[in-house]
KOLROZA-979458 format. One record per atom (N, C-alpha, C): residue number from 1; residue in three letters; x, y, z. Coordinates in steps of 0.02 Angstrom, whole numbers, plus 32768, in hexadecimal, padded with zeros to 4 digits. Layout:
N
 num residuo    X    Y    Z
 NUM     ALA    X    Y    Z
...
% end
This chain:
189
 num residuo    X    Y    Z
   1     UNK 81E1 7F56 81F1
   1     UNK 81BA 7F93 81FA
   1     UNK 81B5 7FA1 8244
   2     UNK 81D9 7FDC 825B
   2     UNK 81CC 7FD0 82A6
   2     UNK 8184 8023 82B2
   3     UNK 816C 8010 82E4
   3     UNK 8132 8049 82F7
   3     UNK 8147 804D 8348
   4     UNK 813D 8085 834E
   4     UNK 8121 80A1 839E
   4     UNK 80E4 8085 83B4
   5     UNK 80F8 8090 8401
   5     UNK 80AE 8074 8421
   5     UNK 8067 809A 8402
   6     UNK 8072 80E2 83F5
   6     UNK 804A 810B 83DF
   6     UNK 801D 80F1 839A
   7     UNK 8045 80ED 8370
   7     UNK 803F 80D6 832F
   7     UNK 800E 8090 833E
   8     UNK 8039 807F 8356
   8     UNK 802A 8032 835B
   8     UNK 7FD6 802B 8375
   9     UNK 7FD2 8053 839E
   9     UNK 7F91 805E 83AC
   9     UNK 7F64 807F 8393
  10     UNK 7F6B 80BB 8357
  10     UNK 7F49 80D8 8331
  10     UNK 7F39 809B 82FA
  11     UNK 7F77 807B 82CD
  11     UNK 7F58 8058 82A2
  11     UNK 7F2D 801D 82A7
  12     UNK 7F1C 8023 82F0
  12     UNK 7F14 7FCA 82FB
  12     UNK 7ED1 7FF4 8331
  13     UNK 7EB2 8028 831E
  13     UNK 7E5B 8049 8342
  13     UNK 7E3A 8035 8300
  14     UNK 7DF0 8038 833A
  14     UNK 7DB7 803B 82F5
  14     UNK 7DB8 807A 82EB
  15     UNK 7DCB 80B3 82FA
  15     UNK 7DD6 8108 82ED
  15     UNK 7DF2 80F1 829D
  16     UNK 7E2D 80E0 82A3
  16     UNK 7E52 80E0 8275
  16     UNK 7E3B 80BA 8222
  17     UNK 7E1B 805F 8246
  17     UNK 7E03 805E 821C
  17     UNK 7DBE 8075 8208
  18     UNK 7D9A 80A3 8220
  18     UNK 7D70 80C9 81F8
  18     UNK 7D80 80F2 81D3
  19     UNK 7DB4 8119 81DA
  19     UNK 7DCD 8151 81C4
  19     UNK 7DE0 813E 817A
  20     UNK 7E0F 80FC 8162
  20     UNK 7E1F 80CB 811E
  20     UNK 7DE5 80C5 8104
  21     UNK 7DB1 80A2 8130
  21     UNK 7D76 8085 8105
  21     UNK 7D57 80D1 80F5
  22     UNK 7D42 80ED 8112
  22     UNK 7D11 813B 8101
  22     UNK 7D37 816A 80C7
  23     UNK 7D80 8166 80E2
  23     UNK 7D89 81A7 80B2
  23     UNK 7DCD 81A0 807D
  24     UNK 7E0D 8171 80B6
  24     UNK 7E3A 815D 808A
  24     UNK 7E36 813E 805D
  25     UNK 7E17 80FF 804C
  25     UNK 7E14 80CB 8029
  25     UNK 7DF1 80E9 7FEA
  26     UNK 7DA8 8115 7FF9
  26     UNK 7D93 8127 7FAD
  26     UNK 7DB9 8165 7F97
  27     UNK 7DCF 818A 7FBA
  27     UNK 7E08 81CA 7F9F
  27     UNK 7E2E 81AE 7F71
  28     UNK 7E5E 8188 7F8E
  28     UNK 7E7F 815E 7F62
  28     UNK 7E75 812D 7F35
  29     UNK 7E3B 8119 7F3A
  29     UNK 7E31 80DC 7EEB
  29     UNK 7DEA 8113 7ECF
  30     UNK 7DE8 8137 7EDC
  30     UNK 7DB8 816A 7EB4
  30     UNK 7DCF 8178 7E6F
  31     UNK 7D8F 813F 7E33
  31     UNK 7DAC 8143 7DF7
  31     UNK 7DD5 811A 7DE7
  32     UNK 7DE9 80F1 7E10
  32     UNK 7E03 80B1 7E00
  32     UNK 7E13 8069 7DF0
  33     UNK 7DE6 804A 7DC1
  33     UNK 7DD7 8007 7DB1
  33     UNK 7E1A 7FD0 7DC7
  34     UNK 7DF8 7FB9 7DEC
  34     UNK 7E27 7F90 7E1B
  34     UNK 7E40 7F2A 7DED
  35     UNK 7E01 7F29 7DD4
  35     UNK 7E04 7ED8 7DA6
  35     UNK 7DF3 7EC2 7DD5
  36     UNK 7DFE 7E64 7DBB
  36     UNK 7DF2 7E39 7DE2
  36     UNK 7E19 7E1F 7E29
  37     UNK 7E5C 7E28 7E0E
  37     UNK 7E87 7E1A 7E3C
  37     UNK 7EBA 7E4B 7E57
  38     UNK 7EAF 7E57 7EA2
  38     UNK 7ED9 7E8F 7EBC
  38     UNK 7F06 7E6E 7EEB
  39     UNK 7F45 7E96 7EF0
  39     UNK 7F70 7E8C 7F19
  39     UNK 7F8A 7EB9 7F4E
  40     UNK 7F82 7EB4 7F7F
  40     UNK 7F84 7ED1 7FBD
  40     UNK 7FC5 7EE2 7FCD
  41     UNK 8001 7F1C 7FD4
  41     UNK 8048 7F0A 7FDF
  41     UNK 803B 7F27 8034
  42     UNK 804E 7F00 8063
  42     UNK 805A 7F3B 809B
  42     UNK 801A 7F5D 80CA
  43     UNK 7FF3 7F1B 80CC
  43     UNK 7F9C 7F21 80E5
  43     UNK 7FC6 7F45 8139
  44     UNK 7FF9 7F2D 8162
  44     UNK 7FF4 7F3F 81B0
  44     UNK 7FC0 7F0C 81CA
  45     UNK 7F92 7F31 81F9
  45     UNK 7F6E 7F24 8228
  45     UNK 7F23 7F21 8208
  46     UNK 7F12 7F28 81C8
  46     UNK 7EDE 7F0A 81AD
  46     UNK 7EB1 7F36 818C
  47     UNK 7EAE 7F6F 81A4
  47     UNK 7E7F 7FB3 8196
  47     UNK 7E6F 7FAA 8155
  48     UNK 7E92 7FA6 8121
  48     UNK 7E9F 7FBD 80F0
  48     UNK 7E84 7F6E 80D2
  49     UNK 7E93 7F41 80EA
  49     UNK 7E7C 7EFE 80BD
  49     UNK 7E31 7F08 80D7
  50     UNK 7E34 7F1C 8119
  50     UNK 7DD0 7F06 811E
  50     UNK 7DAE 7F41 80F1
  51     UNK 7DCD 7F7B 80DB
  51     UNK 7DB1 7F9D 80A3
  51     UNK 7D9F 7F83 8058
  52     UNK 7DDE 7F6A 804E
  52     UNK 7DCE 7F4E 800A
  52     UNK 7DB5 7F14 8003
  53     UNK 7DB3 7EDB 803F
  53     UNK 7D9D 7E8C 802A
  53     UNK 7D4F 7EA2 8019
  54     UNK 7D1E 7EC5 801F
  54     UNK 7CEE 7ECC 7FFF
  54     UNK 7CDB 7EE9 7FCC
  55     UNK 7D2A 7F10 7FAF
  55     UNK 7D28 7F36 7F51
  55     UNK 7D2F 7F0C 7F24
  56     UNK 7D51 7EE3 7F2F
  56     UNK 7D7A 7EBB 7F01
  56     UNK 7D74 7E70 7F11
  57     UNK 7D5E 7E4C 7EC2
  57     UNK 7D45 7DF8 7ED0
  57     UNK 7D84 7DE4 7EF1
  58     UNK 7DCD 7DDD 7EC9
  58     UNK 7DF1 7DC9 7EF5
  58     UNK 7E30 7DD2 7F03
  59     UNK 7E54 7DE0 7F4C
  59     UNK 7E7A 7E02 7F81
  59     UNK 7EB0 7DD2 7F8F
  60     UNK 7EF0 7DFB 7F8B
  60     UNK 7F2A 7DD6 7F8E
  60     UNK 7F58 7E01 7FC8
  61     UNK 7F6D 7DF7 8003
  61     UNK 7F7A 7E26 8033
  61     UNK 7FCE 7E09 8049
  62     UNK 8000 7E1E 803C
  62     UNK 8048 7E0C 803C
  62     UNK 8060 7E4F 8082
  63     UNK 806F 7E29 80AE
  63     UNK 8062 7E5C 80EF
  63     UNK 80C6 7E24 8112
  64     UNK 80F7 7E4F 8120
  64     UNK 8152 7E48 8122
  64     UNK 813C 7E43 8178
  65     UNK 810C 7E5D 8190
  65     UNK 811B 7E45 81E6
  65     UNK 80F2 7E0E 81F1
  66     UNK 8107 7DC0 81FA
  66     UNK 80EB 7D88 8207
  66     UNK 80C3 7D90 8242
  67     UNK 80B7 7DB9 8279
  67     UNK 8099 7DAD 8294
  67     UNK 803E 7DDF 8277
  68     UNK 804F 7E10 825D
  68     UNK 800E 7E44 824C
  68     UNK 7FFA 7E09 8203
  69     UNK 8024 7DEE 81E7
  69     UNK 7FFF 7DB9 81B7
  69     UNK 7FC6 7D7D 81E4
  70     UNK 7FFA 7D63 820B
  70     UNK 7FC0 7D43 8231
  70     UNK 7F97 7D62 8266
  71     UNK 7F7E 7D7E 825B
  71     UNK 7F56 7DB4 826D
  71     UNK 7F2B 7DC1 8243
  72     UNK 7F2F 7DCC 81F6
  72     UNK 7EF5 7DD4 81C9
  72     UNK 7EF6 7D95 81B5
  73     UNK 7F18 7D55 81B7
  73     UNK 7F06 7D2D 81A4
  73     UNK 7EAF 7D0D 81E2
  74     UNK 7ED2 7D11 821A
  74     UNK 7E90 7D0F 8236
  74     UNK 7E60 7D35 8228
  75     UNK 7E5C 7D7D 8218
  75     UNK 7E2A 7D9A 8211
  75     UNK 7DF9 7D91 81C1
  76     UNK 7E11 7D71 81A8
  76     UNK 7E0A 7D74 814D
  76     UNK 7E20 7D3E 812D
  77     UNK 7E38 7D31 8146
  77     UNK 7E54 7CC9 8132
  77     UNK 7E20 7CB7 8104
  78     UNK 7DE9 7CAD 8110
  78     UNK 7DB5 7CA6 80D0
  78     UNK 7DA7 7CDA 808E
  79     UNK 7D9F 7D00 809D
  79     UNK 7DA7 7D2B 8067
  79     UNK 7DEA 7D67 8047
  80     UNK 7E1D 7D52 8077
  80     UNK 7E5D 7D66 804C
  80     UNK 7E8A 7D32 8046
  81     UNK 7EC8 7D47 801E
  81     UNK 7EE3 7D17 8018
  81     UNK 7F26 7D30 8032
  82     UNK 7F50 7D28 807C
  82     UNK 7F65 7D50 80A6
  82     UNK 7FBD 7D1C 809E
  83     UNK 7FF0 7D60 8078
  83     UNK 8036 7D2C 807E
  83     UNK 805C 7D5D 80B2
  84     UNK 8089 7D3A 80D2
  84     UNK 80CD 7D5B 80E7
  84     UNK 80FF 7D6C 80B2
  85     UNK 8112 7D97 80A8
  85     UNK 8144 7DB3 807E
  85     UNK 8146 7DEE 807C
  86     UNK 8175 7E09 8056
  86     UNK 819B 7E47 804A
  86     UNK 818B 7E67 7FFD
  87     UNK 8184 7E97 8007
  87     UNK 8163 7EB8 7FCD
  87     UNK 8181 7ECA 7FB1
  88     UNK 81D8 7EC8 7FB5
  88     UNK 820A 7ECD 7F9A
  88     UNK 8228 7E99 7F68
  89     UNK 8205 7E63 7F73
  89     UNK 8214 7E1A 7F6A
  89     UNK 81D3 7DF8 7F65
  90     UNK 81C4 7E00 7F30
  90     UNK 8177 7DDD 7F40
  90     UNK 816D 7D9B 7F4C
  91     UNK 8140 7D60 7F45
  91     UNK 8147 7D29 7F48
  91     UNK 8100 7D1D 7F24
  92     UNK 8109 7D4E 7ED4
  92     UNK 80DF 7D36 7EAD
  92     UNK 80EA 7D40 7E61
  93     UNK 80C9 7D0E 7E41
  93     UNK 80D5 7D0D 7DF3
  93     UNK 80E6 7D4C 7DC5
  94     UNK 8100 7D5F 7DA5
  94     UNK 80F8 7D9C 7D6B
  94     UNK 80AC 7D9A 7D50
  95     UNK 809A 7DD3 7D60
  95     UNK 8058 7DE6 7D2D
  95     UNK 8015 7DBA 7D35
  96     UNK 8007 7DB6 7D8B
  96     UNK 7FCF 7D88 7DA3
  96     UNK 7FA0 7DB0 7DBA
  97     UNK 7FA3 7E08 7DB9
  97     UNK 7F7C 7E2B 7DD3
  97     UNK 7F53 7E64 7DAB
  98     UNK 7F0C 7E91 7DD5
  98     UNK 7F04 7EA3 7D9E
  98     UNK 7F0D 7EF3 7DAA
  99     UNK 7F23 7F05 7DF8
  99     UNK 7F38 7F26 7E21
  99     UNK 7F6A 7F0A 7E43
 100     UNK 7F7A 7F3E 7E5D
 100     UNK 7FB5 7F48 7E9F
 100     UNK 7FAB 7F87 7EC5
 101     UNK 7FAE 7F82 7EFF
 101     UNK 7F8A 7FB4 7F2F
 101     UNK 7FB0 7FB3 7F83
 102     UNK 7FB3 7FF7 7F91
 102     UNK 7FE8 7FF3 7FBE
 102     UNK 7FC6 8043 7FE7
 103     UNK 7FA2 8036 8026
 103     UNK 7FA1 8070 803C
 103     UNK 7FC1 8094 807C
 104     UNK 7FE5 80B0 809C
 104     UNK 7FF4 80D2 80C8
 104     UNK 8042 80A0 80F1
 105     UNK 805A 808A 80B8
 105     UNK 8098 806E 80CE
 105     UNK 80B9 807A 80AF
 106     UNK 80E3 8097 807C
 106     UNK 80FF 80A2 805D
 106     UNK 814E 80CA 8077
 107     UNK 8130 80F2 80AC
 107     UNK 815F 8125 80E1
 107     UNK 8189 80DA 8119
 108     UNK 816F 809F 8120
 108     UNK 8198 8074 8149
 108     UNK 81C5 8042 8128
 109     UNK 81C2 805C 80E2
 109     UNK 81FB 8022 80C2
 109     UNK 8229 8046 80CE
 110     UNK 8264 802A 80DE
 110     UNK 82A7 805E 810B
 110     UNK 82BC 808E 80D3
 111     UNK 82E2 8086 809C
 111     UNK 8301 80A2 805B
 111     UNK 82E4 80AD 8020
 112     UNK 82F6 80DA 8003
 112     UNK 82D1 80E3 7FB2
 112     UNK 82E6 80B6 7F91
 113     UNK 8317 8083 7F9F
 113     UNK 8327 8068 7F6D
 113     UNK 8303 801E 7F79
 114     UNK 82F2 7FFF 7FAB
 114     UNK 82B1 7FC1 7FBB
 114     UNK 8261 7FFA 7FA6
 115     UNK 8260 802F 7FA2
 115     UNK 8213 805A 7F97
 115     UNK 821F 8047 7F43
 116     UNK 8268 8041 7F19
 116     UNK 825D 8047 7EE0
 116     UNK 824F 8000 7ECD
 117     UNK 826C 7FCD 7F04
 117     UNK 8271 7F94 7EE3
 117     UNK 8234 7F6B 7EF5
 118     UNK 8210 7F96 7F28
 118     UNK 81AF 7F73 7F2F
 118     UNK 8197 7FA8 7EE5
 119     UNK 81A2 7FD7 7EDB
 119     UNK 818C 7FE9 7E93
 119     UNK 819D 7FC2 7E58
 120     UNK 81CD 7FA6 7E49
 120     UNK 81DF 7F7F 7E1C
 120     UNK 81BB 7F32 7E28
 121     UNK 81AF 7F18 7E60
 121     UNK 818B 7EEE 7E74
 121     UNK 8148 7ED7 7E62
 122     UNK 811E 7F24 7E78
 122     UNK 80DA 7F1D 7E55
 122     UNK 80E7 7F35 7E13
 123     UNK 8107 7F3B 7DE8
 123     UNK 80F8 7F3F 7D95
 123     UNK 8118 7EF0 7D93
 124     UNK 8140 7EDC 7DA2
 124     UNK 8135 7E83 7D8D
 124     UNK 80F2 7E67 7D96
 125     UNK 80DC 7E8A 7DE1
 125     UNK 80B9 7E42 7DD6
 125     UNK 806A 7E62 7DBA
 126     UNK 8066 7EA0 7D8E
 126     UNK 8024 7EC9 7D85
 126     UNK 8027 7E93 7D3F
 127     UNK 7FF4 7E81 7D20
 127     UNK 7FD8 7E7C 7CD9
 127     UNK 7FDD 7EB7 7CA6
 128     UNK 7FF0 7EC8 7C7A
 128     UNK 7FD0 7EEF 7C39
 128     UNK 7F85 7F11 7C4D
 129     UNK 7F94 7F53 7C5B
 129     UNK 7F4C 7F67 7C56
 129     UNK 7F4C 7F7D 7CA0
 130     UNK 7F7C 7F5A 7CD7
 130     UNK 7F5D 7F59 7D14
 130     UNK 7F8A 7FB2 7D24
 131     UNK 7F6F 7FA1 7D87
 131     UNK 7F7C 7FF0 7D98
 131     UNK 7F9A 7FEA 7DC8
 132     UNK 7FD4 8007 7DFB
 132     UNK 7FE3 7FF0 7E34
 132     UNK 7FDA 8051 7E5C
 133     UNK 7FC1 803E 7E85
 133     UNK 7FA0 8082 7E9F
 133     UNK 7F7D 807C 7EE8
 134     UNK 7F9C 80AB 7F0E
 134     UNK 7F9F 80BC 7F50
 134     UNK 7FA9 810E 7F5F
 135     UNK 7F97 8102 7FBD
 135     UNK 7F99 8151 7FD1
 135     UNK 7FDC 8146 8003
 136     UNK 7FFA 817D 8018
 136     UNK 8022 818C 8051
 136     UNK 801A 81D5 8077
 137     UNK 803F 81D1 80A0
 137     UNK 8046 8218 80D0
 137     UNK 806C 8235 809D
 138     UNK 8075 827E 80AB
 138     UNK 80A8 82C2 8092
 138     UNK 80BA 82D1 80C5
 139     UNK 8115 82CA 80C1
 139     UNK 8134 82E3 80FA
 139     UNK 811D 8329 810F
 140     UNK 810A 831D 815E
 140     UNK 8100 8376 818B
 140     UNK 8129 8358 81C5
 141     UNK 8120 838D 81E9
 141     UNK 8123 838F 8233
 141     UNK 8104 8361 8266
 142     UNK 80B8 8352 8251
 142     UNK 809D 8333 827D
 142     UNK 809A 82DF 8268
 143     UNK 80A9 82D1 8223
 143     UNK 80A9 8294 820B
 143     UNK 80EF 827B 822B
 144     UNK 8123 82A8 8233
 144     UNK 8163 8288 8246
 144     UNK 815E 8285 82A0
 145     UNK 8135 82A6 829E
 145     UNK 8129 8290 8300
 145     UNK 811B 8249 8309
 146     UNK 80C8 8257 82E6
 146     UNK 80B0 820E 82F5
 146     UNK 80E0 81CD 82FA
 147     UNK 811C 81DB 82D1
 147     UNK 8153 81A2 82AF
 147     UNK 81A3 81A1 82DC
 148     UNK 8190 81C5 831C
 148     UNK 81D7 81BC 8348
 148     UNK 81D7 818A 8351
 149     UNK 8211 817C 8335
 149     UNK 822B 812A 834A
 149     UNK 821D 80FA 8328
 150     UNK 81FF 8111 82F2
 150     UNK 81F6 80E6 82B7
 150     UNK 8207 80DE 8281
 151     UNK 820A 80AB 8259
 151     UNK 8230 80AA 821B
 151     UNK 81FC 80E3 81DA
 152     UNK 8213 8106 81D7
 152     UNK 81F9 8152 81BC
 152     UNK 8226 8161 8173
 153     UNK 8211 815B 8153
 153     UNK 822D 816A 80FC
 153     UNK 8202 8186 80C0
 154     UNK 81D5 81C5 80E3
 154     UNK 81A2 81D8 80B0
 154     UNK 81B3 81D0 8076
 155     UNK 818D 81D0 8025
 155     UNK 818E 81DF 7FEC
 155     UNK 8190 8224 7FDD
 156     UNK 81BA 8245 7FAC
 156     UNK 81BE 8277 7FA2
 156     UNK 8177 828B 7F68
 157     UNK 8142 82A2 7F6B
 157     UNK 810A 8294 7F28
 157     UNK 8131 82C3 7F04
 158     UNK 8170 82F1 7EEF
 158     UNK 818F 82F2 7EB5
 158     UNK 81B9 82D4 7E93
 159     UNK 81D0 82A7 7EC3
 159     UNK 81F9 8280 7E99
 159     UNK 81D0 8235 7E96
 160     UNK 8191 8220 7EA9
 160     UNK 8188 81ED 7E94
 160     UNK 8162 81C9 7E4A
 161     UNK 814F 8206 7E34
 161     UNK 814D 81F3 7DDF
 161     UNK 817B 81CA 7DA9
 162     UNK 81AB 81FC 7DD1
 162     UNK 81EE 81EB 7D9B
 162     UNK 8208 818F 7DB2
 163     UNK 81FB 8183 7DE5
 163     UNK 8208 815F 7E11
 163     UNK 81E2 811D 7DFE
 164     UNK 819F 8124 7E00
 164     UNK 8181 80DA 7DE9
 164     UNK 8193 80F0 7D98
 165     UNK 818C 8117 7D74
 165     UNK 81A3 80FD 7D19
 165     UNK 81F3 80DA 7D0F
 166     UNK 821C 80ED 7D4F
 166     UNK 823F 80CD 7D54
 166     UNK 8246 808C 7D54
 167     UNK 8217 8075 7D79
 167     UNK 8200 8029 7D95
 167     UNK 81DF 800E 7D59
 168     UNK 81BC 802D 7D18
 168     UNK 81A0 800C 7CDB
 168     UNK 815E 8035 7CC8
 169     UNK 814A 804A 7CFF
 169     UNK 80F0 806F 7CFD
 169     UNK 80F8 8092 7CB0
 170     UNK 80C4 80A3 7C8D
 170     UNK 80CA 80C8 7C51
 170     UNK 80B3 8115 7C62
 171     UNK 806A 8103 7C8F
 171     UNK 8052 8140 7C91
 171     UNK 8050 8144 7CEE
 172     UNK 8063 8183 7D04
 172     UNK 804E 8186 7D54
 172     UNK 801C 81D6 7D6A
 173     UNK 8005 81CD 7D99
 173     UNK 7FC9 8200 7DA7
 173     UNK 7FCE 8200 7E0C
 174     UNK 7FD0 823D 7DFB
 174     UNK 7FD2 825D 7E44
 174     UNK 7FB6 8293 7E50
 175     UNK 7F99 829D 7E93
 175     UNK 7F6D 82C4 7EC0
 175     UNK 7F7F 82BB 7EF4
 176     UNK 7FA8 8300 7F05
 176     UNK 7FC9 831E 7F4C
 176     UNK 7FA1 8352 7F7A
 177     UNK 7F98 8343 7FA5
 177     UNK 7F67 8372 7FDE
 177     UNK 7FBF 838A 8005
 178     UNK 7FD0 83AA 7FF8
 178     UNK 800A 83DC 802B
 178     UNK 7FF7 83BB 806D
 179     UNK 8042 83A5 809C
 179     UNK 8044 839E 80E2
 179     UNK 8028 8368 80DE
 180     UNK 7FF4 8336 80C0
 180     UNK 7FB7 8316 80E4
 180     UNK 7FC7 82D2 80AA
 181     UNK 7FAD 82DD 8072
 181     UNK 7FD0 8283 8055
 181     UNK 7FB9 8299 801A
 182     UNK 7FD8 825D 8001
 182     UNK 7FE9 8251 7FAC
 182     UNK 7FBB 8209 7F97
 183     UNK 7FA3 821E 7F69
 183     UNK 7F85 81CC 7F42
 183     UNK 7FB0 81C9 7EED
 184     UNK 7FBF 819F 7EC5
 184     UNK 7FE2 818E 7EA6
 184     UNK 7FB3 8157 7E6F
 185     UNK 7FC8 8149 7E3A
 185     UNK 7F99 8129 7E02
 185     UNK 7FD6 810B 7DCE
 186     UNK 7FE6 80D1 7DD2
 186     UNK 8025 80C5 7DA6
 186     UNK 8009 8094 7D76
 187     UNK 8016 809D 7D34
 187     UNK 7FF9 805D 7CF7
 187     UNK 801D 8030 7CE0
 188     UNK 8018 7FF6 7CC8
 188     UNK 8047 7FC2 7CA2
 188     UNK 8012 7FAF 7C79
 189     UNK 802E 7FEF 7C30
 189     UNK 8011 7FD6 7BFD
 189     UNK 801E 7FA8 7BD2
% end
């Protein structure tokens, strides 16, 4: 995942993480029964885990840059449970979760075809019943600024329906704000 200095410095403010905890985080799990056990694909720089380690009894955070892993491993080491890996490749059992949850990374997996194969990923490893559900940007103008020089691969929110039932989901649910982001709701019934 590569970022700009810019980036790099937006996701890693307390601006930023207020902005997850206040407004992203419940936009997106608004209405959403999360279970016991959640899995984190693609935490970054932490925002997004220090949102949820207080929703959910218990937090599973699989973060592909070894160094931003140890990074929440210091920050949360006690109350998450923080791996290096690839969300493409998990480095966990079939059907150990009761969620899967992925927010504002989705645009830095390089190709649709690793975006399909972290989709196929979390329906292995979701339970019967479970949900795998996250938000992203909608390609504009100003989202592709922020991202000069970065590994940049928005989701299309029309083609990503078709896209996780591909991956196994039965039922999927989406809510698109034009220009600004997408949240997503995928089931494994």
């Amino acid at each position: 995942m590569g970022m700009n200095r810019y980036h790099q410095w937006l996701c890693s403010s307390e601006m930023w993480a207020k902005d997850v905890r206040d407004k992203q985080i419940p936009w997106a799990l608004d209405g959403t029964e999360l279970g016991e056990d959640v899995l984190e694909i693609g935490p970054g720089y932490g925002a997004t885990t220090s949102a949820l380690v207080d929703l959910v009894p218990r937090l599973t955070s699989v973060e592909i840059d070894e160094g931003m892993a140890g990074r929440l491993e210091r920050l949360h080491g006690a109350r998450v449970r923080v791996l290096h890996g690839d969300g493409t490749a998990l480095p966990l059992p079939d059907k150990d979760f009761s969620a899967v949850v992925c927010f504002t990374m989705l645009h830095h997996v390089p190709t649709a075809a690793l975006q399909d194969r972290l989709f196929a990923e979390a329906f292995r490893v979701l339970r019967p019943g479970g949900v795998f559900t996250g938000s992203d940007g909608v390609y504009s103008l100003g989202f592709r600024l922020i991202h000069i020089g970065d590994t940049f691969n928005p989701v299309d929110p029309d083609t990503l329906p078709a896209r996780l039932r591909a991956a196994g989901f039965d039922r999927v649910e989406m809510t698109v704000r034009p220009k600004e982001k997408m949240r997503f709701r995928a089931y494994r019934d």
